[in-house]
C-alpha positions as CSV (number, residue, x, y, z in Angstrom):
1,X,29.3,183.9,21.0
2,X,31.8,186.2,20.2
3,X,35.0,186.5,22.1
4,X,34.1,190.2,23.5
5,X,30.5,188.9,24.7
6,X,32.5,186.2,26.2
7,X,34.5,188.7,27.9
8,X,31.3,191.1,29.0
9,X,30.0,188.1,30.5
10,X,32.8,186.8,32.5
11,X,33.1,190.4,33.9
12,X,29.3,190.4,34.9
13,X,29.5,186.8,36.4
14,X,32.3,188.2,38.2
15,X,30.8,191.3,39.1
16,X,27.6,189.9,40.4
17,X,29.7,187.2,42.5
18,X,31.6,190.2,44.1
19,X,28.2,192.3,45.0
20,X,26.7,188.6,46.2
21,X,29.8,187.8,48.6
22,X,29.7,191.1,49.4
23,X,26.5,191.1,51.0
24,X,26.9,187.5,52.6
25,X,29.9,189.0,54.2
26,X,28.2,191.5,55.3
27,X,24.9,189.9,56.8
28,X,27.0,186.8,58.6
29,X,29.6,189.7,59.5
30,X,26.7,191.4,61.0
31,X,25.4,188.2,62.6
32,X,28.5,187.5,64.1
33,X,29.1,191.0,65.1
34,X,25.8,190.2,67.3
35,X,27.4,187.1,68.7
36,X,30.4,188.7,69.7
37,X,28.8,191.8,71.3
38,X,26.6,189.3,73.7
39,X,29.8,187.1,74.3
40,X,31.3,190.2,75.3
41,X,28.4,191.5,78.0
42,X,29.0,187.6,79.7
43,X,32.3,188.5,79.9
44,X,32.1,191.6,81.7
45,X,29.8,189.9,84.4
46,X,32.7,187.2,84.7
47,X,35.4,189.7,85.4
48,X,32.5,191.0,88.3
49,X,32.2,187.5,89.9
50,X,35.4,185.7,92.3
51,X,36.0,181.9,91.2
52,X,36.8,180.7,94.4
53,X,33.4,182.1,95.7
54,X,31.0,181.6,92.5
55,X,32.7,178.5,90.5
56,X,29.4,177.2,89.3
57,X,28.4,180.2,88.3
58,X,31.3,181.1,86.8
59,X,30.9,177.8,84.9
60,X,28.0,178.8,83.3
61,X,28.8,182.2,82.4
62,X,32.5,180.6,80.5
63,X,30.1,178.3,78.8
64,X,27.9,181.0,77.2
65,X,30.4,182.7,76.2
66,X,32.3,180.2,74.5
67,X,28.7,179.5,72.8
68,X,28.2,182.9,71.5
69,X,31.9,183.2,70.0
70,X,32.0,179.6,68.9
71,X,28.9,180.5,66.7
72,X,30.5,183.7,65.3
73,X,33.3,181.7,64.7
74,X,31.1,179.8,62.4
75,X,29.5,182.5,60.6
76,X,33.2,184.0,59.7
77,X,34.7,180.3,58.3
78,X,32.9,179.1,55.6
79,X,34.0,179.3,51.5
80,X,33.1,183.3,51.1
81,X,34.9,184.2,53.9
82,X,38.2,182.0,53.1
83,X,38.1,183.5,49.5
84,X,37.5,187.5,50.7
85,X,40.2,186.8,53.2
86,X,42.7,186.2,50.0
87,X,41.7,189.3,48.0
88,X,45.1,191.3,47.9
89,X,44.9,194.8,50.2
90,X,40.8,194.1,50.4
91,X,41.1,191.2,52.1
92,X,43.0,192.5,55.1
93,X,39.7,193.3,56.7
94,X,37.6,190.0,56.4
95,X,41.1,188.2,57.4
96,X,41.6,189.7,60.3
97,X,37.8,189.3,61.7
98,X,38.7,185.6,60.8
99,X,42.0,185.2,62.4
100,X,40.9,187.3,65.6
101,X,37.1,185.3,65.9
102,X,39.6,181.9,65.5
103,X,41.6,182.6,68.2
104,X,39.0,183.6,70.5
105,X,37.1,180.2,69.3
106,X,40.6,178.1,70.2
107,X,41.3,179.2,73.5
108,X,37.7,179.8,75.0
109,X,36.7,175.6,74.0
110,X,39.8,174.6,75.8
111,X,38.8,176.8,78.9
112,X,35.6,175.4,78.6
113,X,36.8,172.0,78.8
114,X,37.1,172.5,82.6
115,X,33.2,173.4,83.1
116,X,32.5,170.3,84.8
117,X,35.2,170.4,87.2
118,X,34.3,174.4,87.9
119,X,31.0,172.9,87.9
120,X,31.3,170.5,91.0
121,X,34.1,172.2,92.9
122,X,33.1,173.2,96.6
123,X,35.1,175.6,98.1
124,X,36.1,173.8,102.1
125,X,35.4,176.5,104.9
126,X,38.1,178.3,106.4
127,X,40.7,178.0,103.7
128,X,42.5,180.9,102.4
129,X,44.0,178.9,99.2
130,X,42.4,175.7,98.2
131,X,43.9,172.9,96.8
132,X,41.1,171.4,94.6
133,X,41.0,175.2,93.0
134,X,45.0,175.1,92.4
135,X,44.2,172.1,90.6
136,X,41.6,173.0,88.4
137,X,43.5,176.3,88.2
138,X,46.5,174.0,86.9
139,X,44.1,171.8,84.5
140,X,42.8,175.0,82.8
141,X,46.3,176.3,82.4
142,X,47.4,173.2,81.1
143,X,44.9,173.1,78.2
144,X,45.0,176.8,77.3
145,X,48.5,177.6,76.9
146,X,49.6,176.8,74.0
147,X,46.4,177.7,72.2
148,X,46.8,181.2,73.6
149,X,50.7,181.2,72.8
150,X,49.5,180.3,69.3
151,X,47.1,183.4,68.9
152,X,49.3,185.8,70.8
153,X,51.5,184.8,67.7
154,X,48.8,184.9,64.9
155,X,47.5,188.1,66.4
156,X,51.1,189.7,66.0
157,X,51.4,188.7,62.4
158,X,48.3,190.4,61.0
159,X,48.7,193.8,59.3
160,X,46.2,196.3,59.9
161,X,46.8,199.1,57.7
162,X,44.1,199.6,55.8
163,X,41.9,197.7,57.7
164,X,38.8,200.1,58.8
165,X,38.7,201.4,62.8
166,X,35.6,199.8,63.4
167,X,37.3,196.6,63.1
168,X,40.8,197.1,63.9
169,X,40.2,198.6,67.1
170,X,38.1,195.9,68.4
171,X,41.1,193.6,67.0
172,X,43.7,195.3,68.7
173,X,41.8,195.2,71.7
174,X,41.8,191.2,71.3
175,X,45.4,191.3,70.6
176,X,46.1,193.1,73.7
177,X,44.2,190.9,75.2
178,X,46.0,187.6,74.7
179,X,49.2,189.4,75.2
180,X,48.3,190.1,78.9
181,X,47.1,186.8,79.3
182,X,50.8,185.5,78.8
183,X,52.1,186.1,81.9
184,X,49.1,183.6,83.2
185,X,49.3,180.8,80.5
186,X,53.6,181.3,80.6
187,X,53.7,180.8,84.6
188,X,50.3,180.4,86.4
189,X,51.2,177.0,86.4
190,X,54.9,178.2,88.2
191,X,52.8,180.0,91.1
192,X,50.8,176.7,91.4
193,X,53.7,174.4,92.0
194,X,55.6,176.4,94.6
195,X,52.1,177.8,96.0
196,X,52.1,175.1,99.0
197,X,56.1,176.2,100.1
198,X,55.7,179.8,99.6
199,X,52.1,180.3,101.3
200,X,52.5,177.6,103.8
201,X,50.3,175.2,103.0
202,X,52.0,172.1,104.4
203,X,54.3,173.6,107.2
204,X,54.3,176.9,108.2
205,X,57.1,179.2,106.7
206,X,59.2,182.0,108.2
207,X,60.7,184.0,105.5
208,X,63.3,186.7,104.9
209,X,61.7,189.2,102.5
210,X,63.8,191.9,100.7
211,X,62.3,195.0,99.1
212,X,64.5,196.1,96.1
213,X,64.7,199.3,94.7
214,X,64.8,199.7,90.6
215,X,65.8,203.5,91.3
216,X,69.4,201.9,92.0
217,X,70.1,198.9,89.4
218,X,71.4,195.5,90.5
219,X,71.0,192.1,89.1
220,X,67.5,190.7,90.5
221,X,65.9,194.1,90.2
222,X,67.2,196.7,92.5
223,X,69.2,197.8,95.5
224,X,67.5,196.3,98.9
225,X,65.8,198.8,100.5
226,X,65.2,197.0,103.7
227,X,64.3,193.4,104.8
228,X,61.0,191.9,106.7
229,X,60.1,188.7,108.0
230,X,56.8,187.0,107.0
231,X,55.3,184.5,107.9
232,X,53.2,182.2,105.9
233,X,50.4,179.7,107.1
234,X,48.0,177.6,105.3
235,X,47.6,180.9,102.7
236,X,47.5,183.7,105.2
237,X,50.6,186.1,105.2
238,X,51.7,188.6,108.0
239,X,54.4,190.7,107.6
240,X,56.7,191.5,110.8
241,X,59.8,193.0,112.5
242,X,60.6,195.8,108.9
243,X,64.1,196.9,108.9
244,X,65.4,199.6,106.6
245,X,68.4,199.3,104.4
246,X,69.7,202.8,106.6
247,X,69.7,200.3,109.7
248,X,71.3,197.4,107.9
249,X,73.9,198.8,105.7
250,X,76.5,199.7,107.8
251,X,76.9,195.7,108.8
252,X,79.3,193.4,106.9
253,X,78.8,190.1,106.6
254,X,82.0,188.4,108.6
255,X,82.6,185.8,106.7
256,X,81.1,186.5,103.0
257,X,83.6,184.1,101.1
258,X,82.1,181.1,102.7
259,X,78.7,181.6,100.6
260,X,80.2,182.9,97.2
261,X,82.7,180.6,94.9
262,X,86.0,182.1,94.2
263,X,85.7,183.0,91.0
264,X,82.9,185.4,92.1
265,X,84.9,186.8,95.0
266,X,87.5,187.5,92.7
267,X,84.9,189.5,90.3
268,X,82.4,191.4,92.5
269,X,85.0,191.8,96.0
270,X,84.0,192.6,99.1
271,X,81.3,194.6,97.9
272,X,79.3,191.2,98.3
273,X,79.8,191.7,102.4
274,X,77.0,194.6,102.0
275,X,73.1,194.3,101.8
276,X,73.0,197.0,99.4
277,X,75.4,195.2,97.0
278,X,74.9,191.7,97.6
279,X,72.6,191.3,94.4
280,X,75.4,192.4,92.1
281,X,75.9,188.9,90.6
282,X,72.0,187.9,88.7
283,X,72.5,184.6,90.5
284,X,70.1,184.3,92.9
285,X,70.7,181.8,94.9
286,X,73.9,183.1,95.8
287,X,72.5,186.6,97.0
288,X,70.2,185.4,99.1
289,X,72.6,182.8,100.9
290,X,74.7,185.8,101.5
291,X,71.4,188.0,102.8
292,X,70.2,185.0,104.8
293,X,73.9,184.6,106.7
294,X,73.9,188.5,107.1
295,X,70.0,188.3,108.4
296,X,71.6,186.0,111.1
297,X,74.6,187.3,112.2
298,X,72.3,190.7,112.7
299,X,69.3,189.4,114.7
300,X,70.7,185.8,115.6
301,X,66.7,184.9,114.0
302,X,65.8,181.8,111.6
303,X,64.1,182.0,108.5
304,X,63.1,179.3,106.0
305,X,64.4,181.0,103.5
306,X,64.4,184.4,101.2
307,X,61.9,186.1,99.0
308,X,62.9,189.3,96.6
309,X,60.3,191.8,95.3
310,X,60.6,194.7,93.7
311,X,58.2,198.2,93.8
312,X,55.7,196.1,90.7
313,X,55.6,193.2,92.7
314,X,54.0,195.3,95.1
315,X,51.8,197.2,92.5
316,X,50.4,193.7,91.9
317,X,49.5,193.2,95.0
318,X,47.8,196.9,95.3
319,X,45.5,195.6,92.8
320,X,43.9,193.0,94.7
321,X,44.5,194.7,98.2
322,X,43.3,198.2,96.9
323,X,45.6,201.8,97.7
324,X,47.2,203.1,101.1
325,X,48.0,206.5,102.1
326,X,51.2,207.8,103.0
327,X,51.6,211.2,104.5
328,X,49.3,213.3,102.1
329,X,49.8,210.6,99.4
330,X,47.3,208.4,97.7
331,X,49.1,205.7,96.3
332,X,47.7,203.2,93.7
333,X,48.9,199.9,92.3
334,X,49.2,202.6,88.9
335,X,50.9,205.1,90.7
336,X,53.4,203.1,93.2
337,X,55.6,202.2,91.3
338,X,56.3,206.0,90.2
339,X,56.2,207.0,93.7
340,X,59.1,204.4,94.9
341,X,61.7,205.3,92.3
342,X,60.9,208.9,92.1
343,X,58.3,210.6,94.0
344,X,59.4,209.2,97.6
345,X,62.8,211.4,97.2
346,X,61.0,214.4,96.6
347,X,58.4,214.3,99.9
348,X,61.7,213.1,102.1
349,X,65.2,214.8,101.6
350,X,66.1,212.6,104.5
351,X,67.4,209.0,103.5
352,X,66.3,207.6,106.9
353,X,62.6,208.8,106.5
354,X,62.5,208.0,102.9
355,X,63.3,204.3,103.7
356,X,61.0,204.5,106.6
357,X,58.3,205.4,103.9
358,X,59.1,202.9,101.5
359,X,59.0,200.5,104.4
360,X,55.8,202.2,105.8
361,X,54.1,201.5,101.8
362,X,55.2,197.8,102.2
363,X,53.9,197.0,105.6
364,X,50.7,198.6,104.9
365,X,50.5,196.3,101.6
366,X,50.6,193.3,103.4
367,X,48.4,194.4,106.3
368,X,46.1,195.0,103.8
369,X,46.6,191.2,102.1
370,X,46.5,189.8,105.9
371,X,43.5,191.4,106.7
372,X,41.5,191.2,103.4
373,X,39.7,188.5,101.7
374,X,42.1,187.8,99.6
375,X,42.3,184.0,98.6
376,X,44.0,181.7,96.1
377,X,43.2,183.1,92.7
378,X,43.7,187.1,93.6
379,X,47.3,185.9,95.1
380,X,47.6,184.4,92.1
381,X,46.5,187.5,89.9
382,X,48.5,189.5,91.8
383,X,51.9,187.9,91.9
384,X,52.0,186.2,88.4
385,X,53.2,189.0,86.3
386,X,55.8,189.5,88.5
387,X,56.6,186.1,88.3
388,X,56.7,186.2,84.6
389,X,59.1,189.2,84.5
390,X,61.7,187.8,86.8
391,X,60.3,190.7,89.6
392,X,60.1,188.0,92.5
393,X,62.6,185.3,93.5
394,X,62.0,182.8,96.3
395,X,65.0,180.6,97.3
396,X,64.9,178.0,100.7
397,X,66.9,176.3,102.9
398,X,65.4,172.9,103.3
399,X,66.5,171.0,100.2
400,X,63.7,169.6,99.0
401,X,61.7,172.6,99.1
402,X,65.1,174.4,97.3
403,X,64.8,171.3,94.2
404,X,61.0,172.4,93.8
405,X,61.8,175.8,93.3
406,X,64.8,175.3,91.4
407,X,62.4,173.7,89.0
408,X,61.2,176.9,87.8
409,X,61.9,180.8,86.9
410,X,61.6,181.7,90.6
411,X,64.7,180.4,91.3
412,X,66.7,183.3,89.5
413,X,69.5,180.8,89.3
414,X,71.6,181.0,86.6
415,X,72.2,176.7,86.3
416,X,68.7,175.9,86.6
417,X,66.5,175.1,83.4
418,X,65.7,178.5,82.1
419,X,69.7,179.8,82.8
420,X,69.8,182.3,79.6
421,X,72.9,181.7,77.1
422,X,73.8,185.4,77.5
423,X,73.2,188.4,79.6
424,X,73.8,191.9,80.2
425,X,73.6,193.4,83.2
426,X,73.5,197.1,84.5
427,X,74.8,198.3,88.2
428,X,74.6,201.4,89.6
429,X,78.1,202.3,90.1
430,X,77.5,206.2,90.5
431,X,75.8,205.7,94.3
432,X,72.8,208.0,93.0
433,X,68.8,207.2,92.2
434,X,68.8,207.9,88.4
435,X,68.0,204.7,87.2
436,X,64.8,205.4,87.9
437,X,64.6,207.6,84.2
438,X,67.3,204.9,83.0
439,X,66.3,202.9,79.6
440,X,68.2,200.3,78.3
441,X,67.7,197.7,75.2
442,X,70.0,194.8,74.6
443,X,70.7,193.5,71.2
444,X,72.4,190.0,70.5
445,X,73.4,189.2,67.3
446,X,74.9,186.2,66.3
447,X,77.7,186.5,63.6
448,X,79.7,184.4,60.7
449,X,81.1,180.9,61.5
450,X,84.7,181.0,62.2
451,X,86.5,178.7,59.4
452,X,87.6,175.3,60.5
453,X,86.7,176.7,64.4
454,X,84.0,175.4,66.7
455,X,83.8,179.1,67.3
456,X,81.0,182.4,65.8
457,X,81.7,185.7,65.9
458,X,79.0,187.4,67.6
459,X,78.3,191.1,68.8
460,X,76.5,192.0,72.4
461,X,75.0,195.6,72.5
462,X,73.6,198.0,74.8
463,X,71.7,200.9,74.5
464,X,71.3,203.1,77.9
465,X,69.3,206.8,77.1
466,X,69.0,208.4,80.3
467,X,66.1,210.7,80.4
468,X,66.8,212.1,83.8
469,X,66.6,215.9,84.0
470,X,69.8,218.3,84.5
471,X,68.2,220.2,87.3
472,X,65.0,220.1,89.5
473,X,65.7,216.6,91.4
474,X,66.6,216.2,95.0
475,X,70.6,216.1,95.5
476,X,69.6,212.8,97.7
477,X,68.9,211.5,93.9
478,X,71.9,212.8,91.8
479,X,75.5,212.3,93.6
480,X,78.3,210.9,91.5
481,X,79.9,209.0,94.4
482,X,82.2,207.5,91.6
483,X,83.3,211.0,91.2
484,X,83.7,211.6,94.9
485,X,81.7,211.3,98.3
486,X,77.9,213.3,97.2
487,X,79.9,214.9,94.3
488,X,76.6,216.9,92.9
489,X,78.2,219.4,90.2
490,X,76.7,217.2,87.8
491,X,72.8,216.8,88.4
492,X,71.1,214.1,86.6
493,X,74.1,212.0,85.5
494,X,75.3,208.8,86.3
495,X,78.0,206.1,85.6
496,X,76.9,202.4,84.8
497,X,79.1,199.4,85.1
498,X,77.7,196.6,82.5
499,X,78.6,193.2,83.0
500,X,78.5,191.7,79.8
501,X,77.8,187.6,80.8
502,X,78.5,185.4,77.9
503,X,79.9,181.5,77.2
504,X,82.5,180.2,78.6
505,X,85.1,179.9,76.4
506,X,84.2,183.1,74.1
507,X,87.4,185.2,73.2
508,X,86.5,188.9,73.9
509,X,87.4,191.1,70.6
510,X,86.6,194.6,71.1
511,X,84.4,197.6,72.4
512,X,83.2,201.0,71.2
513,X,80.8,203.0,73.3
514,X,79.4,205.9,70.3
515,X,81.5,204.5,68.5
516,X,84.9,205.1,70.6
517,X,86.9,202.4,71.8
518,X,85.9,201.5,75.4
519,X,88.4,200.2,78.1
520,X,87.7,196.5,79.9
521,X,87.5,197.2,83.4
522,X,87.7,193.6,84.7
523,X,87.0,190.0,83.4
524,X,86.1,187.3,85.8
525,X,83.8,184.2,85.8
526,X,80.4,184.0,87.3
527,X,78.1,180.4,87.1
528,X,79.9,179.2,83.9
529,X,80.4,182.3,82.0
530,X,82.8,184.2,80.9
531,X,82.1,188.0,82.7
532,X,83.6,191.1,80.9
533,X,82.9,195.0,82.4
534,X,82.7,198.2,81.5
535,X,81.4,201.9,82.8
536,X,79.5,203.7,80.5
537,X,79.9,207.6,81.6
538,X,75.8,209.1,81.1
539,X,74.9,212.6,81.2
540,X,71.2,214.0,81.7
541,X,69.8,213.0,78.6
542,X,72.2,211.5,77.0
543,X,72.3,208.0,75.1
544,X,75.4,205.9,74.7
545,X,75.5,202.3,73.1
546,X,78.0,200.3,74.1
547,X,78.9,197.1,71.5
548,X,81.5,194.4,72.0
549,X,82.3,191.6,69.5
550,X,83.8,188.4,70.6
551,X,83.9,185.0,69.4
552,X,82.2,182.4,71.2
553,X,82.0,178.7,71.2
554,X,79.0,177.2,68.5
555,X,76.7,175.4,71.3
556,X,75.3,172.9,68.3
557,X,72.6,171.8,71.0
558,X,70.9,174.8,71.5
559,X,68.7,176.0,68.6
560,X,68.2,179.2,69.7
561,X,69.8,181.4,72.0
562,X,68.3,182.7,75.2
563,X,69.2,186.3,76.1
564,X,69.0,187.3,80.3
565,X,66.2,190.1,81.1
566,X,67.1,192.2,84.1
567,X,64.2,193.9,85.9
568,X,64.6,197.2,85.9
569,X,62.7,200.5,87.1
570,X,62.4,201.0,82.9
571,X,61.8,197.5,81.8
572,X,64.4,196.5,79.3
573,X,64.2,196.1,75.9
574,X,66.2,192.7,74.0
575,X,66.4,191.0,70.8
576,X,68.2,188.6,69.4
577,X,69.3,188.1,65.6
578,X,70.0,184.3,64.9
579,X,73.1,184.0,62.3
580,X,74.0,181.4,60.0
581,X,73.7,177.7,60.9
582,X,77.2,176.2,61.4
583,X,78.2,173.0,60.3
């Protein structure tokens, strides 16, 4: 044979292999296609069914489902597929079918591992939150986190363009997917551990809760707006004797210094006397001593300890608890958050009625979570994300109940297993509302090893862009009290003081903001790290990045750096840049 009927040939054989594949892709593709589609309708009649109240049947729905996608699974993993998937450009398609189908397969088996125990559980009468769930609950979590952590990651990686809409979108929607489970595999098993001190199980619990405000920034997510007490007992929560931040205000706390350590008297002042500022420091342990001894010396009262939530916290619970109506407003757990920061200043000028309303929104949240059927697993659903995002702190007196806590990212404290390497935080230093349209990123990069120096040189960055308009808001939003007492002749601006927290030890080099150099306002300490600030000056919609180098000390134990997340009306941005290794 000669070497061009070799050639034709070898094209042919090729040819006819490509048109062969091609249909067996496309007839298991199909098949699987037909799978997924029916795994998808069980689905659906899951998310219509309530654990607690159907586990059996919820048992048997998981277990069809994980039948139908475990069998597309199949179809989209043998030879023809693995080989399509490797076709350069072409085989974006048929890899991302497999990579998606995979992941679904991973995570559904190990929830499906728990069938038996959903199987046999029996819900005991009368109890709001039930242990044997939380367990199960726990079990499940257990097993499906780091398969879910796995495909959150696989998902991320694949690249789409080219890739056809009929299966990309169905893709992405899997990709979102497993990115809002994260929250729930990432803490569920947090809410689970301190469920029984927070919701009264065991004892009942008398806490102090505070409502913060992202409009204004602090630390752990706001200025308080106000403070309740509620009471928790074997899962059912009432919410009682609301104060607004316009009654409390006014009060110092007498003797402030005997809750804070010096070096943090020395860096925040007396400021840490007030409700309204005693947040400033993102350790939270320390604000809420200070708000517990203030809660006292006002109403001479007892509480086990303190919770913080923010204006999403109490979106989450809107979602299980369904909307309320204030004044002419129909408030959802999508449009709440909206209305706290922003809207609420428009409907009432007044300060004292537009805490009142905030106050009204909260009370009628948790009348709603008293009065409803709402058990263990919507608690759960509703308070997770928050959770997740640092949006709710707990912190209590007894000790051991403190250790349990301290255990986990509801702490907020800044010596407790998660304490982030560096942070930066933003304060409202202007007196005014605009952080509501305030969005920041922060950017940590590490830099060069110094020469024969345990030290790197590193660079700490933030980017505020404040989107606020120059005219139209309430004057209650815009005064520049920095400027002078409801100073208004410049709507929509605002001055931020950031607190740049990094390790102690680091050698502070310099700061531009826009690339200007940028005065340090004060240094201090604060929980074992070095605390630098500085007021970044933002009109209406303007953006300013402010950057300061330093060299720090090379931690050689920690392989990668862990950068703070403040919660904020905007939810910040952060990324960090590892450097070179050091030796």
């Amino acid at each position: 044979m000669t070497r061009g009927r070799q050639v034709k040939l070898g094209f042919t054989l090729v040819l006819v292999a490509l048109i062969v594949g091609g249909f067996w892709i496309l007839r298991t593709g199909l098949a699987a296609r037909n799978e997924l589609m029916q795994a998808k309708s069980r689905a659906q009649m899951l998310a219509s069914h309530q654990v607690s109240r159907e586990p059996a049947r919820i048992a048997r729905l998981i277990n069809e489902v994980n039948g139908h996608v475990q069998r597309a699974n199949a179809l989209t993993h043998d030879p023809i597929w693995w080989m399509a998937s490797h076709i350069p450009f072409a085989g974006r398609t048929p890899n991302a079918v497999r990579i998606s189908v995979s992941s679904l397969s991973v995570v559904l088996d190990a929830v499906a591992q728990s069938d038996d125990a959903l199987s046999s559980y029996r819900r005991r009468p009368g109890h709001i939150v039930d242990r044997a769930l939380l367990k199960i609950a726990g079990s499940i979590l257990a097993d499906v986190k780091q398969p879910t952590l796995n495909s959150v990651e696989q998902m991320q990686k694949l690249n789409l363009a080219g890739v056809p809409s009929v299966i990309a979108n169905p893709v992405k929607q899997v990709r979102d997917q497993f990115v809002a489970a994260q929250p729930y595999v990432e803490q569920g098993q947090t809410f689970i551990k301190v469920a029984p001190v927070l919701l009264g199980l065991d004892t009942p619990k008398t806490w102090l809760l505070v409502m913060n405000n992202g409009a204004e920034a602090r630390a752990t997510g706001g200025i308080p707006g106000g403070w309740a007490t509620l009471s928790a007992k074997e899962g059912h929560l009432e919410l009682t004797h609301l104060e607004t931040n316009s009654a409390i205000s006014a009060q110092a706390l007498k003797n402030w210094q005997d809750y804070v350590p010096n070096d943090m008297q020395a860096l925040y002042g007396y400021d840490l006397a007030h409700l309204p500022d005693m947040n400033l420091s993102p350790d939270y342990p320390t604000n809420a001593s200070l708000m517990n001894a203030l809660y006292e010396q006002h109403t001479g009262g007892r509480v086990d300890g303190v919770v913080a939530i923010d204006e999403f916290t109490l979106a989450g619970l809107m979602a299980v608890t369904g909307p309320v109506n204030i004044g002419k407003r129909h408030l959802t757990s999508g449009s709440v958050v909206d209305y706290i920061t922003k809207g609420v200043y428009s409907d009432y000028p007044n300060p004292k009625k537009k805490d009142d309303a905030v106050m009204d929104i909260t009370r009628r949240v948790f009348k709603h979570l008293s009065y409803a059927s709402v058990r263990d697993v919507e608690l759960a659903r509703a308070l997770i994300p928050s959770i997740y995002r640092g949006r709710l702190h707990v912190w209590a007196i007894n000790k051991s109940d403190q250790t349990l806590i301290h255990q986990t990212v509801l702490s907020g404290a800044m010596d407790n297993p998660f304490d982030p390497t560096h942070m930066a935080v933003i304060i409202n230093a202007a007196g005014n509302k605009i952080d509501a349209y305030l969005a920041s990123k922060v950017d940590y990069k590490q830099g060069q090893c110094l020469a024969e120096l345990p030290y790197r040189s590193s660079t700490l960055s933030v980017q505020l862009r404040n989107a606020a308009p120059n005219h139209g808001l309430p004057s209650y939003v815009t005064p520049r009290n920095d400027k002078g007492y409801r100073d208004n002749s410049q709507p929509g601006s605002t001055m931020s003081a950031v607190f740049m927290h990094v390790p102690l030890g680091s050698e502070f080099g310099s700061a531009i903001i826009n690339g200007k150099p940028s005065e340090l306002m004060n240094v201090g300490t604060d929980h074992g790290r070095d605390v630098w600030e500085f007021h970044v000056e933002l009109p209406a919609k303007a953006v300013r990045t402010l950057s300061v180098t330093f060299d720090e000390p090379i931690d050689f134990k920690a392989s990668t750096p862990a950068l703070g997340v403040q919660p904020m009306a905007i939810p910040m941005e952060t990324a960090v840049e590892m450097g070179p290794r050091c030796e």
